[in-house]
N, C-alpha and C positions, 0 to 999 in steps of 0.2 A: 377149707378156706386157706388159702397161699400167704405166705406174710404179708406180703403187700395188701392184699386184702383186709386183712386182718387192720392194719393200722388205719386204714382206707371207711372201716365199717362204723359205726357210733349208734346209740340206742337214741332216740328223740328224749328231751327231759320234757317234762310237762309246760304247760305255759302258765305264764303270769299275767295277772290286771293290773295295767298301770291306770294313769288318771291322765288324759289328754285335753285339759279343759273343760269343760263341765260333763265332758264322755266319760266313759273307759272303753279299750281295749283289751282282748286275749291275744297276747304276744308272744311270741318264742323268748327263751330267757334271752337277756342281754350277753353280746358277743363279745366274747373272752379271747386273750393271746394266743391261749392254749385248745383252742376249737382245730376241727382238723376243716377245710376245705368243704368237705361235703356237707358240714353239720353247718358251715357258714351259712350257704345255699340254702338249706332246708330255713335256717334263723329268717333269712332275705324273702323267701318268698312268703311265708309263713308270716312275718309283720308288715310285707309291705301290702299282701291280700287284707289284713283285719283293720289296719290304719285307712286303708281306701272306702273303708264301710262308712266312716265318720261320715257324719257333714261340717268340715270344719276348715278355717280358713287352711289354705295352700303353706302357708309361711309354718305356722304348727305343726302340720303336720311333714314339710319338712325336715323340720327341729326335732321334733320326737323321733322320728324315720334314722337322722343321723345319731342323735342320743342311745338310742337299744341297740342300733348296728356298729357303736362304736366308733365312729367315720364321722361327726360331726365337722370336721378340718376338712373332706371333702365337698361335704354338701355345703359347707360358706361357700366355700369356693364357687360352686358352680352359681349359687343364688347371687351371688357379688356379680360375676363376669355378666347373666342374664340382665339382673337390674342394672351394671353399668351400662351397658351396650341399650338399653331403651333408651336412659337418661343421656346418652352422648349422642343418640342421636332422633329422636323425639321430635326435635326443632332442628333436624337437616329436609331442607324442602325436598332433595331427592328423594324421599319418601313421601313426602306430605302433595296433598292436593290441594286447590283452595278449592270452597265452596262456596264459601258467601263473605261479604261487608256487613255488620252492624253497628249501630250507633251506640251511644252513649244508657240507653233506655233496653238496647239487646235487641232493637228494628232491624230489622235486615234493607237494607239501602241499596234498590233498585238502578238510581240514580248516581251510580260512585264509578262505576265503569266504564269504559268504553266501548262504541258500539262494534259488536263483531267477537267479542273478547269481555266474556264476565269476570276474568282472574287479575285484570289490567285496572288501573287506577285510572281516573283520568288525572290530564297533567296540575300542577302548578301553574295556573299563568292569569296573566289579563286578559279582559273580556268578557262575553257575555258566560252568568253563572251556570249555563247548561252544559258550558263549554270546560268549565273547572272544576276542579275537585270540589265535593261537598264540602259542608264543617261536620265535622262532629264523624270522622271512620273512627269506631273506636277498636273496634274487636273484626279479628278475621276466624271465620269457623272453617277447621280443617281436617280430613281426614288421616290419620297415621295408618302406612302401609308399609312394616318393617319385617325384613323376611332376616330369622336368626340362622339360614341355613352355615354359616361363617361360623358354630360354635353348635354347630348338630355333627353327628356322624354319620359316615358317611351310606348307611344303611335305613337310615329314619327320613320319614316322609319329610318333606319341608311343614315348618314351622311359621305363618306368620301372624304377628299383632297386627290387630286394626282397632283401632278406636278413633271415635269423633270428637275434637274440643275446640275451643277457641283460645287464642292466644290475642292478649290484647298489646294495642297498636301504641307508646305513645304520642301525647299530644305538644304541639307547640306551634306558636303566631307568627305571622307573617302579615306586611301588607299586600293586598293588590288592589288591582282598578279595576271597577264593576264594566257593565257596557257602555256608561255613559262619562265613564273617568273619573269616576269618585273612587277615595281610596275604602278600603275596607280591611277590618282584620279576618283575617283566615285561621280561624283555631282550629287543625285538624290534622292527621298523619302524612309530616312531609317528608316520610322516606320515599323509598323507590316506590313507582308506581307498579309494579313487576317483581311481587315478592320473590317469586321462584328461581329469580336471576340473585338473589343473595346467598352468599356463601357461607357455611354454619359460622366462621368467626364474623361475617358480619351482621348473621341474626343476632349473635348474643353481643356485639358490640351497639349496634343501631336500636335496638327495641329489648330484649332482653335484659339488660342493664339500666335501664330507662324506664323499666316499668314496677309495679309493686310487688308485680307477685310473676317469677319466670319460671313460668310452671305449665302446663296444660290447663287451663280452668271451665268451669263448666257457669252459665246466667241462670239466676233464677230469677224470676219477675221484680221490680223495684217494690220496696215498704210502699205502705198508704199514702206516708207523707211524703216518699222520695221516689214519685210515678215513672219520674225520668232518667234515674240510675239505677240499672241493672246490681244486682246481688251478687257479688262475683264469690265462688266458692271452688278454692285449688285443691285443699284437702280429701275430700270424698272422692273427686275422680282421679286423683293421684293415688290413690289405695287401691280403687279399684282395678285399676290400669295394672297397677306393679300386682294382683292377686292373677290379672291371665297374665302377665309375664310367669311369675311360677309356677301355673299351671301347666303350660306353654313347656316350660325346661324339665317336668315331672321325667319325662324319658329319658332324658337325657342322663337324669340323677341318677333314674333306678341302671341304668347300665352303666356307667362309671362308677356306682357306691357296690354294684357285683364284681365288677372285672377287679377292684380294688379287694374286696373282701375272697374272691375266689380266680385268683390271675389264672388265665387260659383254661380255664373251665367252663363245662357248658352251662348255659342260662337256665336250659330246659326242666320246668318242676319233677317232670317224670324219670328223669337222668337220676334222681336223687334217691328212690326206689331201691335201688340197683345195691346201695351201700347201707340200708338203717337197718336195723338189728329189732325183730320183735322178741321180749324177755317174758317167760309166765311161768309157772308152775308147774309141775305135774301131779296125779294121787297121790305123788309119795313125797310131795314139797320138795321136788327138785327142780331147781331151776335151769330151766331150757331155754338158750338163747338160739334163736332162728331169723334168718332171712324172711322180708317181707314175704316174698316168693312163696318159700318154703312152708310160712306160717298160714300163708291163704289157699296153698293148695294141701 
């Protein structure tokens, strides 16, 4: 073995059980200043195969992933840049589709659009009521269609989130004139009729700012006694959502928390053969260190 070699070579340590939330893990030991390259690699592949066994939230095992490899400063990083880039743009329509109009109760409102065009409001105006916007658009339900290719490499398949929610509309009065020229008040969403024509600073100016919760929210049926107002609930699919955002960046991590721990080194588990050192015994208790190679043939 050549010097190079030699410095190049490292014997596996054994592993440890850590505690990952009500699991455990058999982990390679935690990665030291003093590891050489190869031993990093063997560490990387070695905790990020036994951490993948879990069933366990994305975010955790994140955390533990960057905790034993050392690299915790990298993997925020990447979990920040991912969840920013949902959150900044979540509620830009150029992703979003519309789907439906619902009311106040969570009804989906047949009657809200224009003929020709179910994504169109009908107008504000006088006239007969067939001809005018309903009362009561409360909630628009939309599809999220956000592709992270902007923050993948440039070797990894595209990335995209989808998810389905509603975002509610607010409300506020107006008079008009029925078909007969009576006045009436209009309680109901008098923005644009043509959400997808608003620009992300005027979703969160127009509606986002105006409402209770600027979130993604998901209806559940109204209480007993409150038949007619839908349940609104941000929290649950706001978790959900941001657990395939990091499931979603999983790739991404494990090749920039490698190229970090092993710069211009190959990924490949079986490259790492090539350098570990098998240690045993002989009858006479001497100890023989050998090449994986060496020791299997």
């Amino acid at each position: 073995m050549d010097h190079q070699s030699a410095l190049e070579a490292f014997t596996p340590k054994a592993t440890v059980t850590i505690s990952v939330g009500q699991y455990h893990a058999q982990v390679y030991v935690k990665v030291t200043p003093d590891m050489l390259d190869f031993e990093r690699s063997f560490a990387f592949h070695q905790t990020v195969s036994a951490l993948k066994l879990l069933p366990i939230d994305p975010q955790l095992l994140l955390d533990t992933l960057g905790n034993q490899l050392n690299v915790s400063m990298v993997v925020d990083g990447i979990k920040f840049d991912w969840l920013n880039y949902y959150r900044k743009n979540w509620y830009n329509m150029a992703h979003l589709t519309l789907l439906s109009f619902h009311n106040s109760a969570g009804t989906i409102m047949n009657n809200a659009t224009i003929a020709g065009n179910a994504h169109v409001l009908k107008p504000i105006q006088d006239g007969l009521l067939n001809d005018c916007r309903p009362p009561d658009v409360r909630f628009v339900r939309t599809k999220l269609s956000l592709n992270y290719r902007p923050l993948m490499h440039e070797d990894q398949d595209n990335h995209t989130l989808e998810a389905t929610f509603y975002v509610e509309l607010p409300q506020s009065g107006a008079q008009v004139l029925d078909g007969n020229g009576n006045p009436r008040n209009l309680v109901t969403w008098h923005g644009a009729a043509d959400l997808t024509t608003l620009s992300v600073d005027q979703v969160k100016a127009d509606i986002l700012a105006n409402v209770p919760y600027a979130t993604p929210i998901e209806l559940n049926p109204g209480a007993f006694n409150v038949p007619n107002a839908a349940l609104v609930d941000p929290d649950k699919l706001e978790v959900e959502i941001e657990k395939r955002v990091l499931l979603l960046a999983m790739t991404t991590v494990e090749k920039d928390v490698f190229a970090t721990l092993c710069p211009n080194f190959s990924s490949k588990p079986h490259a790492i053969l090539e350098h570990m050192k098998q240690a045993n015994c002989d009858e006479d208790r001497n100890i023989i260190v050998q090449s994986f190679q060496q020791y299997y043939t």
